[in-house]
N, C-alpha and C positions, 0 to 999 in steps of 0.2 A: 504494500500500500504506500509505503515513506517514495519506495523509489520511485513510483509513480506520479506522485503530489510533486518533485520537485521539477519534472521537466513540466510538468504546468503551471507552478510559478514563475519560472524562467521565462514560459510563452506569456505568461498573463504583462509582464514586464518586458515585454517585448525585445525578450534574448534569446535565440534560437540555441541548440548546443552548437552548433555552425557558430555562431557569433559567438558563444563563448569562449571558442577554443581559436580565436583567429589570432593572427600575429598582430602587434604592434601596429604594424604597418597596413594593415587591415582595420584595424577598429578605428586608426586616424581616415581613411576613406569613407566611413560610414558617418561617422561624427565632426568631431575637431580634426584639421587637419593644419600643415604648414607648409607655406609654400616661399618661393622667393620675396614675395609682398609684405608674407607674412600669415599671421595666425586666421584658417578659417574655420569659421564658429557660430550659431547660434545665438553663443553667450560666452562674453570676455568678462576679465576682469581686469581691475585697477587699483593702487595704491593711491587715493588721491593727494594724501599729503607728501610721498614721495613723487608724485608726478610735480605738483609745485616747488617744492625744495630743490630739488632735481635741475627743476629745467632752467635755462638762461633766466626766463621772467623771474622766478622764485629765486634765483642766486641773487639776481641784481635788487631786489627788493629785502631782502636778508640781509643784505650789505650795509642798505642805505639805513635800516631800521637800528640795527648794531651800531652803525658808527653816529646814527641821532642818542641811541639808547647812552652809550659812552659818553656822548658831550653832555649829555641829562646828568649823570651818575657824577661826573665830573663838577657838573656847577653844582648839584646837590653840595658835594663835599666843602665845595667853596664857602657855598652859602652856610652849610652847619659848623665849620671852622668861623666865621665871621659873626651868626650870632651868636657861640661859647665865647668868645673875645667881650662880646658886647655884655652878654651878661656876667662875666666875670667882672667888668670895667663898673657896673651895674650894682652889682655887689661891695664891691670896694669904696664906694662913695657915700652906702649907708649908713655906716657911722657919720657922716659928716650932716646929714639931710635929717627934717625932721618927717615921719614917720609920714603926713599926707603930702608931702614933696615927691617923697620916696614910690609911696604907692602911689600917684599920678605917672612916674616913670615906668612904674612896672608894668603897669596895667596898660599904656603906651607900647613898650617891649614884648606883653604876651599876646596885646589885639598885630604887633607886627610879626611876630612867630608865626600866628594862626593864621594871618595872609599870606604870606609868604608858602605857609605848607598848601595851602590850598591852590594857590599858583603854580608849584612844582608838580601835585595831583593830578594837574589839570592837564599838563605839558605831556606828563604820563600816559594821561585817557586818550591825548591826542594821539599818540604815539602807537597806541592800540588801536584807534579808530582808524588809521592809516594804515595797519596791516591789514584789518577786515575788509579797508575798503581796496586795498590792492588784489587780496584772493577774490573779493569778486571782479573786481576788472578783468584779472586771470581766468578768472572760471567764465565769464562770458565772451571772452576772448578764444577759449579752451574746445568752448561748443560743438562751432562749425567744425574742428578739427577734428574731434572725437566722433564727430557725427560720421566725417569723409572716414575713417577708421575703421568704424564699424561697418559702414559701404564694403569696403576694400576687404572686411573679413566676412560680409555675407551674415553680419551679426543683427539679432533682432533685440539687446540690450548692453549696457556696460554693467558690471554689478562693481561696488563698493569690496575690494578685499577681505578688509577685516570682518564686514560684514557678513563675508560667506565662510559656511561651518567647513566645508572641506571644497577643492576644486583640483583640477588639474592643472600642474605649474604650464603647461601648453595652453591656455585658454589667458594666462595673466601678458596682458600688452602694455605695462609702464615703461619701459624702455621703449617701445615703437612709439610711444604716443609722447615722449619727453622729446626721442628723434624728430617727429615731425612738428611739433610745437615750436621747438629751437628752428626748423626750416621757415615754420609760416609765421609766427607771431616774434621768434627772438624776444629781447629783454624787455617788449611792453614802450622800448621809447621809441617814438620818432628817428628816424637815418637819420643821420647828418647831412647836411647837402655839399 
């Protein structure tokens, strides 16, 4: 009875013992295959955060974000060396000050502490709000390409990598798709003329 139930599972899933037992090189004809082009498939996948990182666009925007994020980090340090001066200098004069002199200064020093942080918070969000607004310039920049891709693999979706619980490493096109993104879109700037 058992041996009987299994070649009818295998039918009802639509795998002959013929197709079970094919070579390699057989089961990429029937399904996934690869060709000079590249991968052809139904269904690809991708890493999209390595596709960005990866590519011209996503180095050059990596770059520029890093060396804003450094000049940030940088004045931060300026700025927190500048006011421990101040409120050292701050402290040192309280003996000489009568107590509502004193706190008129202080209270002057922590309304400028508390602007100050909220200014460099801000320089921060900016900073964030620049890389989001970069991966999507990327990503709808990224479209058309991914679209021409899946053309060229005969594919009727791209899945998310991580997303997918198991795949075949033949069906993953981050590399073809970073190649042809550096072809058509490069670092996202304008040529030079």
């Amino acid at each position: 009875m058992q041996r009987a139930f299994i070649p009818f599972v295998m039918m009802l899933a639509g795998v002959t013992p013929g197709h079970a037992q094919q070579t390699p090189e057989a089961a990429l004809q029937m399904g996934e295959a690869s060709t000079p082009q590249g991968v052809i498939s139904p269904v690809l996948t991708i890493d999209s955060e390595r596709l960005f990182r990866e590519s011209a666009f996503g180095e050059r925007v990596t770059r520029e974000i890093e060396t804003q994020s450094e000049q940030l980090a940088n004045e931060n340090r300026e700025i927190e060396a500048a006011l421990e001066a101040e409120e050292r200098e701050l402290t040192e004069k309280r003996a000489q000050m009568s107590p509502s002199a004193f706190r008129v200064l202080a209270d002057a020093f922590d309304e400028k502490v508390q602007r100050t942080r909220a200014e460099q918070a801000s320089k921060n969000r900016v900073l964030s709000e620049t890389l989001e607004l970069e991966r999507d310039r990327f990503l709808s920049a990224a479209g058309p390409v991914l679209e021409q891709l899946m053309r060229n693999s005969d594919a009727a979706v791209i899945l998310e990598r991580r997303r997918v619980f198991v795949s075949s490493s033949a069906i993953e096109v981050t590399d073809q798709a970073i190649s042809l993104l550096d072809e058509t879109i490069g670092s996202g700037l304008p040529e030079a003329d």
